[in-house]
N, C-alpha and C positions, 0 to 999 in steps of 0.2 A: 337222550338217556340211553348208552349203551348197556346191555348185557353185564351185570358185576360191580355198576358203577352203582356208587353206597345209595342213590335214592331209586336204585330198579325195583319192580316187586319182587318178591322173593317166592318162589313156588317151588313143593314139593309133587311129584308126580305120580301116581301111581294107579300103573294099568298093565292088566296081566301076558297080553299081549304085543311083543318084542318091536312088533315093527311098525305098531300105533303106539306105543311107547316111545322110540325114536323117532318119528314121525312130532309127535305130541313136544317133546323135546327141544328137537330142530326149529320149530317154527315157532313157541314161544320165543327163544334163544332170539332168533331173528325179529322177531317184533320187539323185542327191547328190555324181556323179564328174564333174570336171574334166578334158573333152574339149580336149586343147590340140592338135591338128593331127586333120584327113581328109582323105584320097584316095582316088579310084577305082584306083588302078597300086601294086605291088606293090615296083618298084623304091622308087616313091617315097616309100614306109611304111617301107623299109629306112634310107633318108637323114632322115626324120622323127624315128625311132625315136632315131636315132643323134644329133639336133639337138636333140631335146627332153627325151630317158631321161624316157618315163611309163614307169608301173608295171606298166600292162598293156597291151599291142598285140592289138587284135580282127582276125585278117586271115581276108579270104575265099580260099578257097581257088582260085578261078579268076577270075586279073585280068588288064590286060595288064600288061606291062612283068616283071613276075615273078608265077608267083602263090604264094599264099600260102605254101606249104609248102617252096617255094625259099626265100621271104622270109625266115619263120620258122627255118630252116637261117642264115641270115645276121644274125638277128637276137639267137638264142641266145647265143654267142660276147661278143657284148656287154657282157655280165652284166645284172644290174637292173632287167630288164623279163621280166613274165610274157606269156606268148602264148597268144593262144585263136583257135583255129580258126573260121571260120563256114561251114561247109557245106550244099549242097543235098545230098549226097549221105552216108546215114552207113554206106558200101561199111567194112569192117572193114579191109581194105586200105589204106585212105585214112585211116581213123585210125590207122592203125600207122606209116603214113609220117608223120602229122603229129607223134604221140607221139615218133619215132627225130628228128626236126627239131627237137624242143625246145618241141614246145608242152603248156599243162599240164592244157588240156580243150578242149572243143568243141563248138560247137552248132550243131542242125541247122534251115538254112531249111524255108519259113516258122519264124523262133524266137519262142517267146511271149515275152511281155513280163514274164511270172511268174517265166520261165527262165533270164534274163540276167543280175539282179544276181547270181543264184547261180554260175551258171558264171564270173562274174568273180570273185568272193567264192571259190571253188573253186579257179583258178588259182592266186590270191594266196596262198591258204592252202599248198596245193601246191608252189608256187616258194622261200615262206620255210622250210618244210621242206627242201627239197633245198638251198638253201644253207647253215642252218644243219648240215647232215650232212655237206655238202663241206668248212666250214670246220673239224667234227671229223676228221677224216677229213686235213683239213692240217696241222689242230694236233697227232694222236697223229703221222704222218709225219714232222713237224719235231722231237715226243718222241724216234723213236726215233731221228732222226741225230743229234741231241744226244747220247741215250744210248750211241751207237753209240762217236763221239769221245770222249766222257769213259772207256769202257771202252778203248781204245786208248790215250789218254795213261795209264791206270792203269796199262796193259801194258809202256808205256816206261818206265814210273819203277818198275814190278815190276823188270824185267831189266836196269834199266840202273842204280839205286841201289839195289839188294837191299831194297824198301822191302816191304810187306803189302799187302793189297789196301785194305785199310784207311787206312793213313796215307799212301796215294796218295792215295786219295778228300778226306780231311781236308787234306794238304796242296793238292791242287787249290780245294777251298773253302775254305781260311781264304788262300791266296792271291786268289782273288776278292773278300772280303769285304774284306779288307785296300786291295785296288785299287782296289775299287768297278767291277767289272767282274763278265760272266756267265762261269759256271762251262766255260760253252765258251769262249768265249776264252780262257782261263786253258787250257784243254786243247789248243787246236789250239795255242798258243806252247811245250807240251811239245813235242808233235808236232816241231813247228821248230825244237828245240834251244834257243827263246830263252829258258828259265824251266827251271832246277832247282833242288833243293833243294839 
């Protein structure tokens, strides 16, 4: 996986200092990710971030314009990019505020060069975790108001055509199938009076 080629990670950079900045750069570049924007300001890693969606935003925690941990708070929201802290400082405090901002680790200046792909590599692993939990976590949510509606139109055709709970449910699905439409639609038009048996 060279530098550029379509499956690199894509990383935005941004650290106020010029020659941890090239440094930072340079040896991603070399380990095999695809540095598509840096800056020394904080704002400006914010509008980067949002111009370019890499996959991981390196922010220092003390820039001008924003620093890092505002940034990260604005960048989270986003979706699609992981964030990594770069600190001189690793005060427990300051990781906890980076952590509640949305970032997925963090490293502390002077950071080795041993210690970067991994805390990138870390992130990444990290962030596809939390979304793949968020999108279960939408998926059983959307489960159950689906289910929720389908028990409610069951309830209107219990009470309102003496039917079973049974030939509610069958009649709501072999109305679907017959429509070609999902079993909640088919329920929320009980609902609405537009669909009885």
């Amino acid at each position: 996986m060279s530098a550029g080629s379509p499956d690199a990670v894509r990383v935005v950079v941004a650290e106020d200092e010029s020659i941890i900045r090239l440094d930072l750069v340079e040896t991603l570049r070399e380990e095999g990710f695809d540095v598509v924007a840096d800056t020394g300001r904080g704002d400006e890693a914010v509008a980067l971030v949002a111009e370019h969606r890499p996959d991981v935003a390196i922010l220092d925690v003390k820039m001008p314009g924003l620093d890092g941990i505002e940034a990260a708070r604005q960048i989270a929201p986003q979706r699609g990019t992981a964030v990594v802290i770069l600190t001189a400082f690793s005060q427990r405090e300051l990781i906890e505020q980076a952590r509640e901002a949305g970032a997925m680790t963090y490293l502390v200046k002077p950071y080795r060069r041993d210690a970067l792909v991994p805390a990138v590599d870390l992130a990444l692993a990290r962030f596809k975790e939390m979304e793949a939990l968020e999108g279960r976590v939408g998926d059983l949510e959307g489960r159950l108001e689906v289910r929720k509606l389908l028990d409610r139109a069951k309830g209107r055709l219990i009470d309102g055509h003496g039917m079973s709970e049974q030939d509610a449910y069958v009649f709501i699905q072999r109305t679907a199938m017959s429509q070609r439409r999902t079993m909640q639609d088919v329920a929320g038009d009980v609902l609405e009076d537009r669909i009885a048996p």
